[in-house]
N, C-alpha and C positions, 0 to 999 in steps of 0.2 A: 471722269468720276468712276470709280471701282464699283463693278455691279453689287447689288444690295445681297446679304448674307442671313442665312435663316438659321437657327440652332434648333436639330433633330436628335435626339437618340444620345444627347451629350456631346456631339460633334457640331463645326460651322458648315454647311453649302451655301456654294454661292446660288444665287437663283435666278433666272428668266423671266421677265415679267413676272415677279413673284411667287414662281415654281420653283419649289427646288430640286437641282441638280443632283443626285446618288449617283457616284461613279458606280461600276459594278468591274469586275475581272470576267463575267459571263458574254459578254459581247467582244467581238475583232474588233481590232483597230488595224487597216491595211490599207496602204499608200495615206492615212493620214485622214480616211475615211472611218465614219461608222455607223452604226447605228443609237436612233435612241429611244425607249419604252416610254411611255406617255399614259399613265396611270390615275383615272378619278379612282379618288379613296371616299368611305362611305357608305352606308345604306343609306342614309335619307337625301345624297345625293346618286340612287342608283348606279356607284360605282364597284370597284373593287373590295372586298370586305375580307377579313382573316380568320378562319375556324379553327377551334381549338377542341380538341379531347377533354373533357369535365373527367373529373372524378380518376385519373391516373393512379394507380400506386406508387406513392413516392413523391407524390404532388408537391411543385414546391412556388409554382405561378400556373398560371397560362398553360398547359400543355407541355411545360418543362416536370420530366421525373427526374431522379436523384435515386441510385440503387448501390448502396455500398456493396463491393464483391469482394470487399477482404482488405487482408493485411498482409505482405511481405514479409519475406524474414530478416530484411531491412527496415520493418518496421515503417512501410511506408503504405498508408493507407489509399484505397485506389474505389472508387466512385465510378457507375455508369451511369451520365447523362446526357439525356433523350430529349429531343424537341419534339413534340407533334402536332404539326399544323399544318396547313391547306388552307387554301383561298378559293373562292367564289365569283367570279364575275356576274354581276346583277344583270347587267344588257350588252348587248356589243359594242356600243360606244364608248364604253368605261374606258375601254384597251386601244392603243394607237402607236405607230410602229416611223418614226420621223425617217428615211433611209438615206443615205449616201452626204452623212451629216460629215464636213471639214473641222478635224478639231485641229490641225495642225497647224493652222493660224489664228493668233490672236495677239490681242493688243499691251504692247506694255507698258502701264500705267505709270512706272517711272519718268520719264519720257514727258509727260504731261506735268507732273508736280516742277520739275526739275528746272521749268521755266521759268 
Protein backbone atom coordinates (compact mmCIF):
# COMPACT_ATOMS: atom_id res chain seq x y z
CA UNK A 1 0.00 0.00 0.00
CA UNK A 2 1.34 3.53 -1.01
CA UNK A 3 2.08 5.66 1.93
CA UNK A 4 -1.03 8.05 2.77
CA UNK A 5 -0.63 11.76 1.03
CA UNK A 6 -1.48 15.03 2.55
CA UNK A 7 -2.32 18.34 0.43
CA UNK A 8 -0.20 21.64 1.53
CA UNK A 9 0.35 24.83 0.10
CA UNK A 10 -1.72 23.51 -3.26
CA UNK A 11 0.76 20.49 -3.64
CA UNK A 12 0.55 16.44 -2.66
CA UNK A 13 3.36 15.10 0.26
CA UNK A 14 3.52 11.87 0.95
CA UNK A 15 3.64 11.63 4.80
CA UNK A 16 5.14 9.48 7.82
CA UNK A 17 2.98 8.33 10.20
CA UNK A 18 1.03 11.25 9.17
CA UNK A 19 3.71 14.01 8.96
CA UNK A 20 4.27 15.33 6.15
CA UNK A 21 7.36 15.13 4.13
CA UNK A 22 8.69 18.83 2.46
CA UNK A 23 11.44 17.94 0.18
CA UNK A 24 13.81 21.07 0.50
CA UNK A 25 17.12 21.69 -2.12
CA UNK A 26 18.78 23.24 1.54
CA UNK A 27 20.09 19.90 2.74
CA UNK A 28 22.90 17.26 1.02
CA UNK A 29 22.10 14.27 -0.16
CA UNK A 30 25.69 12.34 -0.15
CA UNK A 31 26.27 8.58 -0.70
CA UNK A 32 22.52 8.42 -0.55
CA UNK A 33 22.33 9.76 2.90
CA UNK A 34 20.82 12.85 4.59
CA UNK A 35 19.41 14.67 6.77
CA UNK A 36 15.98 15.54 7.98
CA UNK A 37 14.22 18.69 10.09
CA UNK A 38 11.52 17.65 12.22
CA UNK A 39 9.30 20.68 12.99
CA UNK A 40 6.08 21.13 15.61
CA UNK A 41 4.21 23.98 14.11
CA UNK A 42 2.17 26.10 16.44
CA UNK A 43 1.75 28.19 19.43
CA UNK A 44 -0.80 26.39 21.33
CA UNK A 45 1.24 23.40 20.57
CA UNK A 46 4.58 25.32 21.83
CA UNK A 47 6.18 24.77 18.56
CA UNK A 48 7.57 26.45 15.64
CA UNK A 49 5.39 29.79 14.81
CA UNK A 50 6.00 32.32 11.61
CA UNK A 51 6.40 36.39 12.20
CA UNK A 52 5.36 38.64 9.92
CA UNK A 53 5.99 42.57 9.51
CA UNK A 54 2.21 44.50 9.92
CA UNK A 55 1.71 47.51 8.36
CA UNK A 56 4.45 47.26 5.08
CA UNK A 57 4.22 49.83 2.29
CA UNK A 58 2.88 48.11 -0.41
CA UNK A 59 1.12 45.50 1.67
CA UNK A 60 -0.49 43.07 -0.27
CA UNK A 61 -0.67 39.79 2.45
CA UNK A 62 1.33 38.61 5.25
CA UNK A 63 4.58 40.48 5.15
CA UNK A 64 4.47 40.32 1.19
CA UNK A 65 5.14 44.24 -0.37
CA UNK A 66 4.59 44.89 -4.08
CA UNK A 67 6.74 48.33 -5.19
CA UNK A 68 6.28 49.23 -8.80
CA UNK A 69 9.87 50.64 -9.98
CA UNK A 70 8.67 51.63 -13.44
CA UNK A 71 8.15 51.06 -16.85
CA UNK A 72 10.70 49.98 -19.76
CA UNK A 73 10.87 51.44 -22.82
CA UNK A 74 9.69 48.11 -23.97
CA UNK A 75 6.88 48.89 -22.17
CA UNK A 76 7.30 46.38 -19.72
CA UNK A 77 6.30 47.06 -16.46
CA UNK A 78 8.74 45.70 -13.55
CA UNK A 79 7.43 45.23 -9.67
CA UNK A 80 9.84 44.82 -6.49
CA UNK A 81 8.62 41.94 -4.37
CA UNK A 82 9.64 41.59 -0.92
CA UNK A 83 8.74 38.85 1.68
CA UNK A 84 9.37 39.56 5.26
CA UNK A 85 9.25 36.98 7.68
CA UNK A 86 11.09 35.05 10.54
CA UNK A 87 10.20 32.48 12.79
CA UNK A 88 10.28 31.86 16.47
CA UNK A 89 11.00 28.75 18.20
CA UNK A 90 8.67 28.46 21.29
CA UNK A 91 10.97 25.82 23.27
CA UNK A 92 13.65 23.52 22.20
CA UNK A 93 11.85 20.62 21.58
CA UNK A 94 9.88 22.20 18.78
CA UNK A 95 13.09 21.63 16.48
CA UNK A 96 14.75 18.00 15.72
CA UNK A 97 17.31 17.11 13.34
CA UNK A 98 16.75 12.96 12.14
CA UNK A 99 20.71 12.37 10.72
CA UNK A 100 22.24 9.90 8.47
CA UNK A 101 18.58 9.34 7.11
CA UNK A 102 18.88 6.53 3.68
CA UNK A 103 16.74 7.75 0.96
CA UNK A 104 18.31 5.83 -1.72
CA UNK A 105 16.11 3.01 -1.01
CA UNK A 106 12.88 2.43 -1.37
CA UNK A 107 10.12 0.40 -2.16
CA UNK A 108 8.19 0.04 -5.53
CA UNK A 109 4.90 -0.27 -5.29
CA UNK A 110 4.41 -1.47 -8.66
CA UNK A 111 5.84 -4.64 -7.92
CA UNK A 112 2.94 -5.14 -5.32
CA UNK A 113 -0.20 -4.23 -7.53
CA UNK A 114 1.15 -6.15 -10.37
CA UNK A 115 0.42 -9.42 -8.59
Amino acid sequence: MPPATVNLFGSSFITWRGIPLVPSNKLKIENGKTQILLLRTGESRQGVVGLYQPGLPGEQGLGLSVKFTGISRKAIASYLVSLYSSLAVLTEDAVAVLENVEVGKYHDYKDTYSK
